[in-house]
C-alpha positions as CSV (number, residue, x, y, z in Angstrom):
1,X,17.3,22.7,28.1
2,X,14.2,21.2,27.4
3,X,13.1,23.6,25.2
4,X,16.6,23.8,23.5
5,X,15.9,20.0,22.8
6,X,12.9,19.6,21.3
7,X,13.2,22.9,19.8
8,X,15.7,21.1,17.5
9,X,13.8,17.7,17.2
10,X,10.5,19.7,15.7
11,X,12.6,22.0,13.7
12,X,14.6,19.1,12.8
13,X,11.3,17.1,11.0
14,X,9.2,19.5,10.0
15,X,12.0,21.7,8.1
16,X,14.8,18.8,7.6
17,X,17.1,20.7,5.3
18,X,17.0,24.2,7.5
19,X,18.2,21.7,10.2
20,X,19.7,18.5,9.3
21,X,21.0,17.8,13.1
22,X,18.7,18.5,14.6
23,X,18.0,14.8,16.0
24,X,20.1,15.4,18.6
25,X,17.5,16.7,20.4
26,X,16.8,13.0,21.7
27,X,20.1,12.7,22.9
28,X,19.9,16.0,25.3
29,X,16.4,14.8,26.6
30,X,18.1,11.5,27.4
31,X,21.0,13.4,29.6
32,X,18.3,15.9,30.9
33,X,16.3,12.5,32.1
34,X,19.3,11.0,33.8
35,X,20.4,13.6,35.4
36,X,16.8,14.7,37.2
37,X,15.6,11.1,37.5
38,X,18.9,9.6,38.8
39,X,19.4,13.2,41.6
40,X,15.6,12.4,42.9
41,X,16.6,8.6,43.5
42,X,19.7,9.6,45.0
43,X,18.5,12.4,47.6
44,X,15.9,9.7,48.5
45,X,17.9,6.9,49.0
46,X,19.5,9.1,51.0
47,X,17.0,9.8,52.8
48,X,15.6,6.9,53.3
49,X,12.7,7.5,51.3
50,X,12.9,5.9,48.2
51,X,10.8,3.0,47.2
52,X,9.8,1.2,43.5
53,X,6.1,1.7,43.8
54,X,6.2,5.6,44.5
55,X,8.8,5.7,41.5
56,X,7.1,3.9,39.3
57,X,3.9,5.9,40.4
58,X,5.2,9.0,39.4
59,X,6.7,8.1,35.9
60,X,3.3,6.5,34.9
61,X,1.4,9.8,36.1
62,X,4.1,11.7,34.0
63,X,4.5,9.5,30.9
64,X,1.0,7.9,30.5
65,X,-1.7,11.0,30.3
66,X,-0.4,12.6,27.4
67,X,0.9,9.1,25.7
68,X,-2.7,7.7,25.7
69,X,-4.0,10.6,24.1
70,X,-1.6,10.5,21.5
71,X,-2.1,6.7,20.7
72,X,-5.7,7.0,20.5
73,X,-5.9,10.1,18.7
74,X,-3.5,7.8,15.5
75,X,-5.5,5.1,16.2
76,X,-8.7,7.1,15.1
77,X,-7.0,9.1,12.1
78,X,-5.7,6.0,10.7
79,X,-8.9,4.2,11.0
80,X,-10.1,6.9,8.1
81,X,-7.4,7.5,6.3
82,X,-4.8,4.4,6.2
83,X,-5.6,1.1,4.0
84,X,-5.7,-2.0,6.0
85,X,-2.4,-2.9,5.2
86,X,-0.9,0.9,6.8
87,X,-3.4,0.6,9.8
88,X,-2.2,-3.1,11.1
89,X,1.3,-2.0,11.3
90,X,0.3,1.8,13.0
91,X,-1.6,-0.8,15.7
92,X,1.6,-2.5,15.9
93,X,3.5,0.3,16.6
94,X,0.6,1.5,19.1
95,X,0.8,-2.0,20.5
96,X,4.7,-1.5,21.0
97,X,4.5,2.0,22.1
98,X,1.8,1.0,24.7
99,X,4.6,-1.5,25.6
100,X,7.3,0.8,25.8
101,X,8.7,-1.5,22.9
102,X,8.8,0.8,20.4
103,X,12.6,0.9,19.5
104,X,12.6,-3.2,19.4
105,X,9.5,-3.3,17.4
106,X,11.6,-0.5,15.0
107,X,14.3,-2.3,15.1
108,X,12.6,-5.4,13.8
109,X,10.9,-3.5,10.8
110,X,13.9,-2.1,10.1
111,X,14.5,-3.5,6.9
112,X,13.9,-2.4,3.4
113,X,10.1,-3.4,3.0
114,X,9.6,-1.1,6.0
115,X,6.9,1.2,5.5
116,X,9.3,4.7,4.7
117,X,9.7,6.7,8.3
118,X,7.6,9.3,6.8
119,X,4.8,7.3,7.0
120,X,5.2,6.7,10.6
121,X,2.9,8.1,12.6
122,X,4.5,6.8,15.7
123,X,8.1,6.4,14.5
124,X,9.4,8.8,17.3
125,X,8.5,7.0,20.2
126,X,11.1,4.9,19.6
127,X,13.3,6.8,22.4
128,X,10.6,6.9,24.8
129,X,11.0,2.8,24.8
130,X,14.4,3.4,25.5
131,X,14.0,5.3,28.5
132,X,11.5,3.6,30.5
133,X,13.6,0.1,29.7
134,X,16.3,2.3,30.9
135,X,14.4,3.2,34.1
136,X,13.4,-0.7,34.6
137,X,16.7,-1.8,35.7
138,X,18.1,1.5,36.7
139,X,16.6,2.2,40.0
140,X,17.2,-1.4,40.9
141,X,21.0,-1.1,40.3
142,X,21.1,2.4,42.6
143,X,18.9,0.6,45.6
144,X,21.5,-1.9,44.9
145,X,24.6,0.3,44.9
146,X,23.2,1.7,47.4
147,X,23.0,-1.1,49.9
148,X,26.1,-2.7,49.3
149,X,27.9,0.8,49.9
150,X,29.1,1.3,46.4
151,X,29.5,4.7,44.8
152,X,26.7,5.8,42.6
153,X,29.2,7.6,40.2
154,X,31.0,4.6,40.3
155,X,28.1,2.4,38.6
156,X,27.0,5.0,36.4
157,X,30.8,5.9,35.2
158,X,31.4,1.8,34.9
159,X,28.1,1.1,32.8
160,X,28.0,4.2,30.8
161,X,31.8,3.3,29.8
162,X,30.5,0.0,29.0
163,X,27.5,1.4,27.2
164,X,29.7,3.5,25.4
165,X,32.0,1.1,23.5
166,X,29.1,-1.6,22.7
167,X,27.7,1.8,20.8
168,X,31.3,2.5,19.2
169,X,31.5,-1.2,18.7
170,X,29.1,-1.7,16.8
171,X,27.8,0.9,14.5
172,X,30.1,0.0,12.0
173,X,28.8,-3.5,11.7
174,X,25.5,-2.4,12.8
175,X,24.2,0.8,12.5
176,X,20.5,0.4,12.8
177,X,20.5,-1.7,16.2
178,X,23.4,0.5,17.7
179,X,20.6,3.7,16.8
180,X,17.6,1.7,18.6
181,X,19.1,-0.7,21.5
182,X,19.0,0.5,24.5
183,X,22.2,-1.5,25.8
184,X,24.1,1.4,23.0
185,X,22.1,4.4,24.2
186,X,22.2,3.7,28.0
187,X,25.5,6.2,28.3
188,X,23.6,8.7,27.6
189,X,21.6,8.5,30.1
190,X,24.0,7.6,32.1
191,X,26.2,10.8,31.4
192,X,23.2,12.5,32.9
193,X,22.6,10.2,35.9
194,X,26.9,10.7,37.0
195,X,26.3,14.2,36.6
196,X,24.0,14.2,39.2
197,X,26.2,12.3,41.3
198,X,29.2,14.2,40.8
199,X,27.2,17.8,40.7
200,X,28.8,18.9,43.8
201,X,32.4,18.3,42.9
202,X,32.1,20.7,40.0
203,X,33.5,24.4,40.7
204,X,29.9,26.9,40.5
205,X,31.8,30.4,40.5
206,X,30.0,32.2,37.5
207,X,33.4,32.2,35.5
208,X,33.8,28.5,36.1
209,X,30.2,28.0,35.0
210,X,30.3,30.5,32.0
211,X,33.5,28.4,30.7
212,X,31.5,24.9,31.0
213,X,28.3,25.9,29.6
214,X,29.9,28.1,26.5
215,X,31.9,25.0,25.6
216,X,28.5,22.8,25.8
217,X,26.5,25.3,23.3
218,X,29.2,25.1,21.4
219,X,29.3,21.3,20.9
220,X,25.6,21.0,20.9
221,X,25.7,23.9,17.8
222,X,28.8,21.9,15.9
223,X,26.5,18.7,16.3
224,X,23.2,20.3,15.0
225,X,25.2,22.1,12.1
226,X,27.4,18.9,11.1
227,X,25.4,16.3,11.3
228,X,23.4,14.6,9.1
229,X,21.3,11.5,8.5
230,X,23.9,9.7,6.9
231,X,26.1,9.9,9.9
232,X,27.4,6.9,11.8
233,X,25.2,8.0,14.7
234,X,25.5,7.5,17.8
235,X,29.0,6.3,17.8
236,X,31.8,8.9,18.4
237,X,29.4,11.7,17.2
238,X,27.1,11.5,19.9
239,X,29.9,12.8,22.0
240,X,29.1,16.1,21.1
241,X,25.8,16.6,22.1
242,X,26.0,14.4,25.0
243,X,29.0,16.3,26.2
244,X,27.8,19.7,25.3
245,X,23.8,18.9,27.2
246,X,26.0,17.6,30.3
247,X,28.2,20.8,30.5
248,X,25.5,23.1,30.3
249,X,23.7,21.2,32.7
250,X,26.2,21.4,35.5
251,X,26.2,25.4,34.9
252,X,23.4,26.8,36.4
253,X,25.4,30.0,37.3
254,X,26.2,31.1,33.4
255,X,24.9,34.4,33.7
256,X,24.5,34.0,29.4
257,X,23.0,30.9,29.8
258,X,21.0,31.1,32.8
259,X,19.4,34.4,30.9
260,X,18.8,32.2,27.5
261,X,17.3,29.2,29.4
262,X,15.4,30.8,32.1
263,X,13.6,33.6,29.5
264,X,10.0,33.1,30.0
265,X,9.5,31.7,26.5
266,X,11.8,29.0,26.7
267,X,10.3,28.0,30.6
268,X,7.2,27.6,28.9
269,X,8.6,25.6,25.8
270,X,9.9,23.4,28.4
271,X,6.6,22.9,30.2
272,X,5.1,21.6,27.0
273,X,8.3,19.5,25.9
274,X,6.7,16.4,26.2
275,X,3.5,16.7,25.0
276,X,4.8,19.1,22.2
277,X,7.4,16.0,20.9
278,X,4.4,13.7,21.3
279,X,2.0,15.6,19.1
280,X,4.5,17.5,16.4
281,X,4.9,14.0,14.5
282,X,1.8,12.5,14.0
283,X,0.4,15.6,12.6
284,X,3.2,16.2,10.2
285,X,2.8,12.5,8.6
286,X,-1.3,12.8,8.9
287,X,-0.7,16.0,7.1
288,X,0.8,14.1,4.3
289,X,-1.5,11.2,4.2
290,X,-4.5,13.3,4.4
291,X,-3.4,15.3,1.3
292,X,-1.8,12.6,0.0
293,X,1.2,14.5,-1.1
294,X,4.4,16.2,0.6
295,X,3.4,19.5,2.8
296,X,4.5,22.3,1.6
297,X,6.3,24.5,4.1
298,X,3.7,26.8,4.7
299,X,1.4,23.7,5.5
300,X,4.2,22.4,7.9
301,X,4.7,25.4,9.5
302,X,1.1,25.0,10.3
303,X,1.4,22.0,11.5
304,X,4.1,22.8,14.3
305,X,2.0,25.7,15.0
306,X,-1.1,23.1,15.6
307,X,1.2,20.8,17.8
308,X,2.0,24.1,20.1
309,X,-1.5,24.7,20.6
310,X,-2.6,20.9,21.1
311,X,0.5,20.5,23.3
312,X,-0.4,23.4,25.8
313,X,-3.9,21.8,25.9
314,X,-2.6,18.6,26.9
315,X,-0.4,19.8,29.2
316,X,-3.1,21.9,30.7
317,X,-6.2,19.6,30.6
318,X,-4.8,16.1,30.5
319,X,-1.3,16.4,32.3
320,X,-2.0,18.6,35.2
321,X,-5.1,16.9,36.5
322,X,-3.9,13.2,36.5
323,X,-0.3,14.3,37.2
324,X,-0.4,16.4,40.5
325,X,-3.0,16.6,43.1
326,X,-4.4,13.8,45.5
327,X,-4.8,10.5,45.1
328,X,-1.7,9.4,43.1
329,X,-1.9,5.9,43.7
330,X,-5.5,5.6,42.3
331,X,-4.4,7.7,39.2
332,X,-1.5,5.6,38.4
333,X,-3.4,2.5,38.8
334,X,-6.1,3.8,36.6
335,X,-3.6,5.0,34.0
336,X,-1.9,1.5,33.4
337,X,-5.5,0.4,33.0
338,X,-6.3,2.4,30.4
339,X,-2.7,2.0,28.6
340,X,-3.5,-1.7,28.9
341,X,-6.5,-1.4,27.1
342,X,-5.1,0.7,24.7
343,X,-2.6,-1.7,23.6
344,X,-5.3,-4.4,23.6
345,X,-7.2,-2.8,21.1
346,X,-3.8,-2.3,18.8
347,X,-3.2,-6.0,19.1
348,X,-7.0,-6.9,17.9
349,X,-6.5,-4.2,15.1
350,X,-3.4,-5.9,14.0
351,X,-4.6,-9.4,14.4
352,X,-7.4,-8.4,11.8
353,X,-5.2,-7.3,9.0
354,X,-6.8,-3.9,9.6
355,X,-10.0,-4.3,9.1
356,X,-10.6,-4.1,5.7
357,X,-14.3,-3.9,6.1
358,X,-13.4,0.1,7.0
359,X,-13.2,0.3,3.2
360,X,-15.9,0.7,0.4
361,X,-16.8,-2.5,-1.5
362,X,-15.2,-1.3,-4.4
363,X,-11.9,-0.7,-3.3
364,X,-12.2,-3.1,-0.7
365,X,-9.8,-5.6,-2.8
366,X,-6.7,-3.3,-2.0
367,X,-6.7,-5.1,1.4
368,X,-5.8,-8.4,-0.2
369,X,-2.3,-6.8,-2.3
370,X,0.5,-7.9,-0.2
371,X,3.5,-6.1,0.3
372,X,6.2,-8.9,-1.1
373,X,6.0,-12.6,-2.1
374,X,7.2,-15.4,0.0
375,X,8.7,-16.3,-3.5
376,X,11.3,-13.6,-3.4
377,X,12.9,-15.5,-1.0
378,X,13.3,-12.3,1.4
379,X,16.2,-13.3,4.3
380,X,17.6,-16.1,2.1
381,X,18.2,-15.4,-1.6
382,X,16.7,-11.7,-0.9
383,X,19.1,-9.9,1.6
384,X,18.8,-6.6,4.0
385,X,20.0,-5.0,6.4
386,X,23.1,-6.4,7.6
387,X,22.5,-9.8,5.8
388,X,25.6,-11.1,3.7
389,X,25.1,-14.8,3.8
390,X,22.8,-16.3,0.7
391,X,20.7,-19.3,1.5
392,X,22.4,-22.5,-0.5
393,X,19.1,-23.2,-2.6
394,X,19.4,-19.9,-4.5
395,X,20.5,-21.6,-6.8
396,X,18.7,-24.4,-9.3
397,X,21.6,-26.1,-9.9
398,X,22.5,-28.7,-12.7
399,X,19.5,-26.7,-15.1
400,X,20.6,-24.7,-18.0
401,X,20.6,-22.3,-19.4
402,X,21.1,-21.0,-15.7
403,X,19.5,-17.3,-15.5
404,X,21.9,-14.9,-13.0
405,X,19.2,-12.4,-10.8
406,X,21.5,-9.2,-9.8
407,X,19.4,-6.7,-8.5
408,X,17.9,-4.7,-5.6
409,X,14.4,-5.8,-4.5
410,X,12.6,-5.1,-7.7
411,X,15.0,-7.4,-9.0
412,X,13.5,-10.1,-6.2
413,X,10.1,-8.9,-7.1
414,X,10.4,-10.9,-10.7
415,X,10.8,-13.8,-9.0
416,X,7.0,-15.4,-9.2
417,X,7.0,-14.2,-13.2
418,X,10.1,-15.9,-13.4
419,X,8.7,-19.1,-11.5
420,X,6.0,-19.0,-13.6
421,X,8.0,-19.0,-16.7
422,X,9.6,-22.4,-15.9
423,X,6.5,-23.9,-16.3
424,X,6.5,-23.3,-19.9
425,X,10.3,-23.1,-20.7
426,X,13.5,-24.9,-19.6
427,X,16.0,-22.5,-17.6
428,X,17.2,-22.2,-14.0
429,X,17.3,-19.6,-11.8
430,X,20.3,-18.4,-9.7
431,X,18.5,-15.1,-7.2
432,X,21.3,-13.2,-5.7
433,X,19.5,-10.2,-4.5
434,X,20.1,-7.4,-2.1
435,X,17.5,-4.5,-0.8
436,X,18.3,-1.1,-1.6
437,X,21.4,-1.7,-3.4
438,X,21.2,-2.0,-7.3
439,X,23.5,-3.7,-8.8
440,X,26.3,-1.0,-9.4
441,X,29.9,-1.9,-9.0
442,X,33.1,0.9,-8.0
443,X,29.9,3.1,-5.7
444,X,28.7,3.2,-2.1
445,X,25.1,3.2,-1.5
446,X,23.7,6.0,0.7
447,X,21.7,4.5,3.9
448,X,23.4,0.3,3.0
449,X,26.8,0.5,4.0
450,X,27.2,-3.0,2.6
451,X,26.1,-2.5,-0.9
452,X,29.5,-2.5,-2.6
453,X,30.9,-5.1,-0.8
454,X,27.9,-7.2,-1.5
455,X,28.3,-6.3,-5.1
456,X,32.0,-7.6,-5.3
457,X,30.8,-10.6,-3.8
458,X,27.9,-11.5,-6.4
459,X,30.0,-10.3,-8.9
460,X,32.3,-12.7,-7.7
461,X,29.5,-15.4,-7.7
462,X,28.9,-15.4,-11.4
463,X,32.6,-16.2,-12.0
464,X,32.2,-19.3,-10.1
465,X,28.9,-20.2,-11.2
466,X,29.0,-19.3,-15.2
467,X,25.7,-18.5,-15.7
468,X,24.5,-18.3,-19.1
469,X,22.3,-14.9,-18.5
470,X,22.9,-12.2,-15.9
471,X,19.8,-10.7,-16.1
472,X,20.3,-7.1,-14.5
473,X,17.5,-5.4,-12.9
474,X,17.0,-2.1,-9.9
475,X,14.6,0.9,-10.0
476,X,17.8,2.4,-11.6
477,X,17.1,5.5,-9.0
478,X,20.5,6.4,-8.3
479,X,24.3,6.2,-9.9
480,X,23.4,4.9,-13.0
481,X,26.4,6.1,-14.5
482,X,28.1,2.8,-12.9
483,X,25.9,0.7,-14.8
484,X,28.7,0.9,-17.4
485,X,31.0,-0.6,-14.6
486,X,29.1,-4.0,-13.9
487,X,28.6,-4.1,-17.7
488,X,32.5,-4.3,-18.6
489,X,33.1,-6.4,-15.3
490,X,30.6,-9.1,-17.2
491,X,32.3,-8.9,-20.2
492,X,34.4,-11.8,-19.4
493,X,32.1,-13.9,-17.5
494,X,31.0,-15.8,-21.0
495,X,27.3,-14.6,-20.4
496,X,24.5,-12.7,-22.1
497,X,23.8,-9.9,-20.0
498,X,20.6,-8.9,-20.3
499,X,19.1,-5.1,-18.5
500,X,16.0,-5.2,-18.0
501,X,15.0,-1.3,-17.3
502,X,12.7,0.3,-14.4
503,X,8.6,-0.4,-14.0
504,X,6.9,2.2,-13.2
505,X,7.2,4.5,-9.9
506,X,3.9,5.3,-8.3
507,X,4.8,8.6,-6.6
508,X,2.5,7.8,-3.6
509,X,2.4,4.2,-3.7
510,X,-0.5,2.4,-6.2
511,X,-3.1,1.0,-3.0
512,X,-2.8,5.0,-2.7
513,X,-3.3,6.3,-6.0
514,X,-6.7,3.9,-5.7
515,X,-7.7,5.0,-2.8
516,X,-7.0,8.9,-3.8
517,X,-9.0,7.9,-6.8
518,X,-12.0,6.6,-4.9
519,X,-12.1,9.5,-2.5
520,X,-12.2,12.2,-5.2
521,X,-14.4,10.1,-8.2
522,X,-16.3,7.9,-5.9
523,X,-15.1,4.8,-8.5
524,X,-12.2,2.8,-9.0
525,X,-9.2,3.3,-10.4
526,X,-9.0,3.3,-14.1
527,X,-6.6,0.4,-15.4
528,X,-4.4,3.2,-17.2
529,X,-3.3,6.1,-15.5
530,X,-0.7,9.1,-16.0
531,X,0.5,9.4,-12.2
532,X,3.3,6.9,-12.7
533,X,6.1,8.7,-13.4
534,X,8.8,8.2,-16.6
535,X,11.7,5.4,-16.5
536,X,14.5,8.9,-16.8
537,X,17.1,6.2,-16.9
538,X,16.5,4.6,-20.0
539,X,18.2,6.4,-22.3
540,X,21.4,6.3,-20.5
541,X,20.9,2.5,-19.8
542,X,20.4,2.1,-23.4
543,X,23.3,3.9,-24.1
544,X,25.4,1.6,-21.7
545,X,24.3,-1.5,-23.1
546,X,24.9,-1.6,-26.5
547,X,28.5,-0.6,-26.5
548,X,29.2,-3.1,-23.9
549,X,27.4,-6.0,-25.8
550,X,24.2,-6.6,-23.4
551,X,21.0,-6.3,-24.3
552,X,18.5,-3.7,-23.0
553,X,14.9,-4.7,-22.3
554,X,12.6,-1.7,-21.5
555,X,10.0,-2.4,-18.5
556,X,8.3,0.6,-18.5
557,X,7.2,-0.4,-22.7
558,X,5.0,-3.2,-21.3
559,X,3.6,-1.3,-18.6
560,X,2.9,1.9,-20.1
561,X,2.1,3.5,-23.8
562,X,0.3,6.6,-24.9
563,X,-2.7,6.2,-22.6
564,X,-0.5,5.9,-19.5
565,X,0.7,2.8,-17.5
566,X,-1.1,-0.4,-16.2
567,X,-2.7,0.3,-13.1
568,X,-4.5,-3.1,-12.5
569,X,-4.2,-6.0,-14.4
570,X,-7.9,-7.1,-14.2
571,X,-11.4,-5.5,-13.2
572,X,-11.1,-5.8,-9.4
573,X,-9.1,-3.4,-6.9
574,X,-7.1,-6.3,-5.8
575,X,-5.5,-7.0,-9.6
576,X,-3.0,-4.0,-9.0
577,X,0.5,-4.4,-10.9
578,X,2.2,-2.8,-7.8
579,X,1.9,-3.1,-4.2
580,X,3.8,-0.1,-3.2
581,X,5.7,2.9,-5.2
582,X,7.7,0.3,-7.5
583,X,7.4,-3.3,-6.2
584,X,5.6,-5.3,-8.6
585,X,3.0,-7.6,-7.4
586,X,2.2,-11.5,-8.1
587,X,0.0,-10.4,-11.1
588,X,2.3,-7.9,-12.3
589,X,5.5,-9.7,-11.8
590,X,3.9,-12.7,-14.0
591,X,2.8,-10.0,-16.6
592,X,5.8,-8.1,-17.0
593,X,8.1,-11.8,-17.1
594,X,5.8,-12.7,-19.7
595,X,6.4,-10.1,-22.2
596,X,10.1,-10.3,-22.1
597,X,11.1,-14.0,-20.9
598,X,11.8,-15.0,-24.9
599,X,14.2,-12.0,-25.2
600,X,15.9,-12.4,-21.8
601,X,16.5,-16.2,-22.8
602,X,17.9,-15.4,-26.7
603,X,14.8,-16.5,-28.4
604,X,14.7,-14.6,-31.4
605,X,11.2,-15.2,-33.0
606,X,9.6,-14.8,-29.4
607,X,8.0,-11.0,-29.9
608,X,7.3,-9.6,-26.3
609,X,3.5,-9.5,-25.4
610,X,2.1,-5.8,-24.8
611,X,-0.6,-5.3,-22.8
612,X,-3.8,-4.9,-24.5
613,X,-6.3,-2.7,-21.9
């Protein structure tokens, strides 16, 4: 079964569309862990034998040889090949995982201006925090149980329940904690841990068996097939795989099964589980960095063929050694040493940004691009997530003409050009803002359940307020069909409505393309470059606007012209116009507002200002 699982999780991200379910490997390791771990505490409280130190022993000589490797194996890649910016938040994550925080420290990154999951290198450990916070409380609960005389099946049945609807509870409202909290994935675990319990009560004739384990492949292969990423998952669908790994588990006569899962090949699959879900990863998003493109799938097919071979030599060289043999209590001792040290040095990498001094003088200025501005107001007049509630000061109020921001983040990203502007002009600025959704009314967002419900609301906003501009702005990536929808909706609000087109997309990010740049020319970036890829959209935004009465303002024109687009808007690496794929930074913001400001406010002898590198 352990092959079966991270057979799928491998396939699953190396080859997503062959397999687009196949995350529900995580959820059969977590029933395979609770129903081993949970049948050893139980025949040794049994038997008298069971005590914390010996438990805890064991886990950290069966979870710590081949984790520590792992961590300091990113830890040295992304010293070479991350920016400073990319490394401190890999030595957060290696801080985490060396904490068995992972998930919480996922869960708070979890927003929008999250680095992407593909650029992760640790983003799977997130369910190895979840099973050793699991395993904290856990065996306390069964010494408990145990004491008082209470059923184990009855606290794992009671809990898991519990667990259960907190996960179906909440993954409607929210999705992203239900996925990483462990109090919504404990029932999982728990499913395992009361099949261990009730193992004996379950009817082992081979026909029995052969009924209970067809049923589970079943469910598990319904899961894998129909699942998807944009599932509500866990919820009710984790049913299915939980369901299915528990059935099979309790079926160790299926003559099918037992043939399947006790084949040579999958026994030694299994042995390497662990080290082979540790390593498959981190390779696969190295790959990309390194290249600094997507792998091909010959490239990740090489990849998982790489994590095989590193996993076996883990296994055999590093897990072996420290896990069996003599002297346990010295090798666990030593082990939470070293994993203590290992996290110490992810906390110093973090707490210096990253080192910038890693980089060449040239290039060196990258370091100092930040992500986002404090100006775009992110939590408060910027929402994500599962925000809904602006901040009251998103508004100037009693200044006019008022200017309406409706947009996703790049919308929030004009926010110190538009500052700027007030300097010189007399407006206010209302900032209604949301990440990931652009401002597209009658649609549903993929991955922000709350986008069209948000819309309605700040649609809703400018009827109360009666701006005098809605100024309109997304990285138009998606549905812009429905830009047409929002358009009419306005007609009646009394404003000019101004759209204001897409800025550039940097394929790999723009810190990237410089560092790419440096790496293959040995100089820096020149200020115009080709990569950036066209605004598609703004013919059909055009199109949009002028039967609608708005006015479209293209962003990509004062970016970009025959020679290619603005990569820097000065003679140092640290004058970049973006900070990521399509985020524009302080300079570029200020740059871009700068051109257009007189035509988003009406004036009509103010021409916009082109760039003149």
């Amino acid at each position: 079964m352990r092959a079966v699982a991270v057979t799928l999780v491998v396939l699953f991200h190396a080859f997503p569309d062959a397999l687009r379910g196949g995350f529900i490997g995580v959820d059969i390791f977590f029933v395979i862990s609770g129903f081993l771990i949970t049948g050893i505490i139980a025949r040794e409280l049994e038997g008298g034998r069971f005590s914390l130190g010996g438990f805890y022993g064991r886990r950290i000589r069966r979870i710590f040889p081949a984790l520590i490797v792992i961590l300091l194996v990113v830890l040295v890649l992304g010293w070479f090949w991350m920016l400073p910016a990319a490394y401190a938040a890999l030595s957060t994550d290696v801080f985490a995982s060396a904490a068995f925080a992972a998930n919480i420290a996922l869960l708070l990154q979890s927003g929008y201006f999250d680095v992407e999951s593909a650029k992760k290198p640790l983003l799977h450990l997130w369910s190895l925090g979840i099973e050793e916070q699991f395993y904290l409380f856990w065996p306390l609960l069964l010494m408990l149980a145990h004491r008082l005389r209470v059923r184990l099946m009855t606290v794992a049945c009671v809990i898991g329940l519990l667990s259960f609807a907190l996960n179906v509870a909440l993954i409607g409202s929210n999705p992203v904690a239900t996925f990483y909290l462990p109090f919504t994935r404990a029932w999982e675990l728990l499913a395992g841990a009361a099949l261990a319990c009730g193992f004996a009560q379950f009817s082992h004739t081979v026909a029995a068996s052969n009924l209970r384990a067809g049923i589970g492949i079943l469910l598990i292969a319904v899961a894998a097939a129909v699942l998807d990423t944009t599932s509500a998952f866990p919820g009710w669908w984790a049913v299915l795989p939980v369901a299915g790994s528990a059935l099979v588990l309790s079926a160790p006569q299926a003559s099918g099964a037992r043939r399947l899962l006790a084949h040579p090949a999958m026994i030694w699959i299994g042995l390497i589980s662990y080290p082979l879900y540790l390593w498959h990863w981190p390779l696969l998003v190295f790959g990309a960095i390194i290249k600094f493109a997507p792998l091909t799938l010959a490239e990740r097919a090489l990849a998982v063929a790489l994590s095989v071979a590193l996993a076996w030599g883990t296994y055999r060289f590093v897990e072996i050694p420290l896990r069996f043999g003599s002297s346990g209590r010295v090798k666990a001792v030593a082990l939470a040493r070293v994993m203590a040290l290992v996290a110490l040095v992810g906390f110093i990498v973090r707490q210096n940004d990253g080192f910038d001094f890693r980089l060449p003088a040239e290039i060196r200025g990258v370091a100092e691009v930040k992500e986002q501005s404090a100006q775009w107001r992110v939590g408060q007049c910027l929402l994500s997530g599962g925000q809904t509630a602006f901040a009251d000061d998103c508004v100037d109020r009693d200044r006019r003409p008022l200017v309406f921001v409706w947009g996703d983040s790049t919308a929030g990203a004009l926010m110190p050009g538009l500052r700027k502007a007030q300097a010189t002009r007399t407006f206010g600025i209302a900032q209604f803002t949301l990440s990931a959704c652009p401002p597209l009314l009658n649609v549903d967002i993929q991955g922000n359940p709350n986008c069209r419900a948000m819309n309605d609301k700040v649609l809703a906003l400018v009827g109360q307020m009666k701006p005098d501009i809605v100024l309109l702005h997304s990285a138009w990536s998606q549905h812009v069909d429905h830009v047409a929808d929002t358009l009419a909706a306005l007609q009646g609000s009394g404003a000019r409505v101004v759209v204001l087109g897409a800025v550039p997309w940097w394929k790999r990010g723009l810190p990237n393309e410089v560092l790419r740049h440096f790496m293959l020319h040995h100089q820096l970036m020149p200020a115009r470059s080709d990569l950036a890829e066209r605004d598609l959209p703004v013919a059909q935004l055009r199109a949009a606007a002028a039967p609608l009465g708005a006015t479209f303002i293209s962003a990509w024109d004062v970016f970009c012209n025959a020679q290619g687009c603005l990569t820097r808007l000065g003679d140092r690496a640290s004058d970049l116009s973006a900070s990521d794929q399509v985020h524009l930074t302080e300079k570029g913001s200020e740059f871009l507002v700068q051109a257009v400001i007189d035509r988003i406010l009406g004036g009509a002898a103010a021409p916009a200002i082109r760039a003149s590198q």
